[in-house]
N, C-alpha and C positions, 0 to 999 in steps of 0.2 A: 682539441677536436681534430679528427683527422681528414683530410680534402680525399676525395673520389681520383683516384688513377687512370688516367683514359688511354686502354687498350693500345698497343704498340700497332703502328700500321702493318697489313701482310706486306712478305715479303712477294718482288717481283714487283711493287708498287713505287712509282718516283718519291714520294714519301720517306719510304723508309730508304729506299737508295743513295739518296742526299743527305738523309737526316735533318736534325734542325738544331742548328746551334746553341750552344749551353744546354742543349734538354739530353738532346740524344745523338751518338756516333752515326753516320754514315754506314752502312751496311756491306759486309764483303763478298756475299754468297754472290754462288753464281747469276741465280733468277736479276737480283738489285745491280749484279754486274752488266747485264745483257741490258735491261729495261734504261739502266744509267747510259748504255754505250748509244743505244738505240735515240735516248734526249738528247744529247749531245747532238749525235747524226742531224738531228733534226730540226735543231738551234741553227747548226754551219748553214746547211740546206734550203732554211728560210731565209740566212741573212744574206746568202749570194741571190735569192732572188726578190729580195727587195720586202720579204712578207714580215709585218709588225706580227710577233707575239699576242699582241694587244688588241684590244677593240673595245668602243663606246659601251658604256652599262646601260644604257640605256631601253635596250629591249629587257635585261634579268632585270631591272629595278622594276618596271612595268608588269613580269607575267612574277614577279615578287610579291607584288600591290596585289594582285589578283589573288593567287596563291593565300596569303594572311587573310585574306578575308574569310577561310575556314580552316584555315590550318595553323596548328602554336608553332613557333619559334624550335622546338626540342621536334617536332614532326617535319621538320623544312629541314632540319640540320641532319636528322639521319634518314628524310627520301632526297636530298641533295648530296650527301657525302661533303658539305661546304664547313666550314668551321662556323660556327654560330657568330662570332664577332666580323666576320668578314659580310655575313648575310646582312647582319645589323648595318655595315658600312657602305653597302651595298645600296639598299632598303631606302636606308637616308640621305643618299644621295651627296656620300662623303669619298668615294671612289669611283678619280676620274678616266681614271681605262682597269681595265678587268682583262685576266688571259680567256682567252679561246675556249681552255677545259672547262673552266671555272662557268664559263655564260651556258656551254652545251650542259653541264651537270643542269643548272637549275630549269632550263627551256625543254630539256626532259622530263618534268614531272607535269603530270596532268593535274587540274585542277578537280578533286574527289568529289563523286554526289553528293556526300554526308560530310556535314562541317567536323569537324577536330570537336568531340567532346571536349579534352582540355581548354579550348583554347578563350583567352578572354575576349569578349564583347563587350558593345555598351549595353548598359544594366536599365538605358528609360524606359525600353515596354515591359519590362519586369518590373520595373518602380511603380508606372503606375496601374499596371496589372493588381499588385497587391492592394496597392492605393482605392481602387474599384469595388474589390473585394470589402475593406473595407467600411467601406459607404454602404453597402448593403447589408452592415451584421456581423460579417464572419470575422471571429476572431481569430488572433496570429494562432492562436494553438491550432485551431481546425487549417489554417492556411499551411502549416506547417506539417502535420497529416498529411494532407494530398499531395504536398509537395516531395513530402519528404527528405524533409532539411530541419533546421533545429530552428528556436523561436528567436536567437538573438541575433541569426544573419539574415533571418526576413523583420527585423525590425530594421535594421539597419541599412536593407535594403530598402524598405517604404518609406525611411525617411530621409532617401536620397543621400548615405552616406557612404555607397559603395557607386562608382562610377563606371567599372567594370564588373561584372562576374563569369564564372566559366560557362561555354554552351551550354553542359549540360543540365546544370541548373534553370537558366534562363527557358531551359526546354520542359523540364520539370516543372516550374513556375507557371508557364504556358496550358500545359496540359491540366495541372489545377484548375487554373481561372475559367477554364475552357465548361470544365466539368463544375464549378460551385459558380458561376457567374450567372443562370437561370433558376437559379434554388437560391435563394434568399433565405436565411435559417428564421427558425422562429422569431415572434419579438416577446422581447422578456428586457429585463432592466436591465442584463449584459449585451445582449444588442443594440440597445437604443441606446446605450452608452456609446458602444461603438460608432455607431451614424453618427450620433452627437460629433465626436473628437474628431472623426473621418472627416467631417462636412465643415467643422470652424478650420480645418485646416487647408479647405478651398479645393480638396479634394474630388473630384468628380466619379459617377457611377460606371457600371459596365453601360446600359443605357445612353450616357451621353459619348461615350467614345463610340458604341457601334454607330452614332448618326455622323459622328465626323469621318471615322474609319482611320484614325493617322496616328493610333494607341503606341505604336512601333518608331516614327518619325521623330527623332529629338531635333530636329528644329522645326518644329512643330511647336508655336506658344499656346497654351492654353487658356491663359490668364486672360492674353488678348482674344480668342474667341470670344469670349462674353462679354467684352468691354462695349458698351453700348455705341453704335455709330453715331457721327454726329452729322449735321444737314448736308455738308457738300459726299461725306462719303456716304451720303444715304441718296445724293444725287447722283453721281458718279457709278453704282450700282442700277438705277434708272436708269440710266442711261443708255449702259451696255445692255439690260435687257431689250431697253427698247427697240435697239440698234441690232439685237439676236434677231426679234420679233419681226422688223422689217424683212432683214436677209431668208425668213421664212418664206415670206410673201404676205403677211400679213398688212392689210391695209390700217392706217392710223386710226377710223375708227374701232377696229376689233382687236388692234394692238391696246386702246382704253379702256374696252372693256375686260381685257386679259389682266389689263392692271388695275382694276376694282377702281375707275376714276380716283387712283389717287392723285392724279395730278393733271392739265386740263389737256383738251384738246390742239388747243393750239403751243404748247409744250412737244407735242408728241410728233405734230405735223413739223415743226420747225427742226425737229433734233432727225427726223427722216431725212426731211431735204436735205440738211449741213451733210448725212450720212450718202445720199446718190449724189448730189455735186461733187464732194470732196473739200467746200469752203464753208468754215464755219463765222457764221454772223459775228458781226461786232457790236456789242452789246452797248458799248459807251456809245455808236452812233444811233443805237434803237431807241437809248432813255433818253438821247438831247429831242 
């Protein structure tokens, strides 16, 4: 198999002036002669007055971090001009001083309205986008349609086997869900199949993500939203409401009746006051 040849730098470039050892000769033409005389110049120049070469990566690793978050790796390497392994070294915080060029090439490029089609994301609001889908009926073949992508990388995706995929998928994915998430397809014994396998596998609807709204947020548990509270964090909730309801101006009795007497009066009066003093009762001395 033959590897890819990557273009000689122009000339009149420090690149090809120096060349790079074992790959490529040093250059003799005029332009790599001038632009070589001119480095040099410019090495002496710094070193009489004390100027490093070098400086902390620390701003390029930072507008780097920014940068990937819509942009791949093969889009950073030719709107930087940087070699690809150096940005990687960069990126991870494996190079402890960086030259001058090297920081200005990359703090040059603006970060793009529109994310890098290629580029990979994380794949959880796709997951359980399809997962949604799903639960309402639609089968991979219809999700696959609107998607337009084939059936065995949206299974693969719904069941959480891909952790990454590219934007523009996930943007595709998107715009399905968006469109078959209000239309529920008929029921017939291939859809209620569907719900069936969707729902034992603890998948949830488009319905219950639009009340959360956090379909996109992978550290986002789902499992634990439905896990039923138990007394203290069902008190601890009281609480803070009732403690919202004072900073209202709500008086203790109408902060009771806000909360359907579920819990008494003088519950409501005592957790106000602990909240305007700033000292909360001690309970061991209330029950002796």
């Amino acid at each position: 198999m033959s590897t890819a040849v990557k273009p000689l730098p122009p000339h009149g470039s420090t690149a090809r002036a120096y060349g790079s050892p074992g790959r490529r000769p040093r250059c003799h033409c005029q332009p790599c002669r001038t632009v070589r005389n001119r480095h040099q110049k410019q090495i002496r120049v710094n070193r009489e007055l004390g100027r490093s070469p070098f400086t902390s990566p620390a701003k390029a690793q930072a507008h780097l971090k920014e940068l990937h978050q819509s942009m791949s790796w093969d889009s950073l390497e030719a709107a930087t001009g940087v070699w690809f392994s150096n940005l990687i070294a960069i990126y991870q915080g494996r190079r402890k001083k960086i030259r001058h060029e090297t920081e200005a090439k990359i703090l040059a490029v603006s970060t793009p309205d529109k994310g890098d089609p290629g580029q990979y994301i994380d794949a959880t609001g796709s997951t359980r986008r399809l997962q949604a889908l799903s639960c309402i009926g639609h089968s991979y073949a219809a999700i696959c349609e609107a998607a337009n992508t084939c059936p065995n990388r949206v299974v693969s995706i719904a069941n959480g086997r891909q952790p990454t995929i590219r934007r523009d998928l996930a943007d595709r994915i998107t715009a399905a869900y968006q469109r078959l998430a209000s239309s529920p397809p008929p029921a017939n014994k291939h859809t209620n199949r569907t719900r069936n396998v969707a729902r034992a596998k603890g998948w949830h609807d488009p319905q219950w993500w639009e009340d959360y709204g956090r379909i996109d947020d992978p550290d986002f548990n789902s499992d634990a939203a439905d896990r039923e509270l138990n007394f203290h964090e069902r008190a601890a909730l009281r609480r803070e409401e009732i403690i919202h309801l004072a900073w209202c101006g709500h008086e203790p009795e109408q902060i009771l009746a806000r909360l359907d007497n579920e819990v008494s009066i003088s519950t409501v009066r005592q957790i106000v006051q602990e909240w305007r003093t700033g000292e909360k009762r001690d309970r061991r001395q209330v029950a002796a």
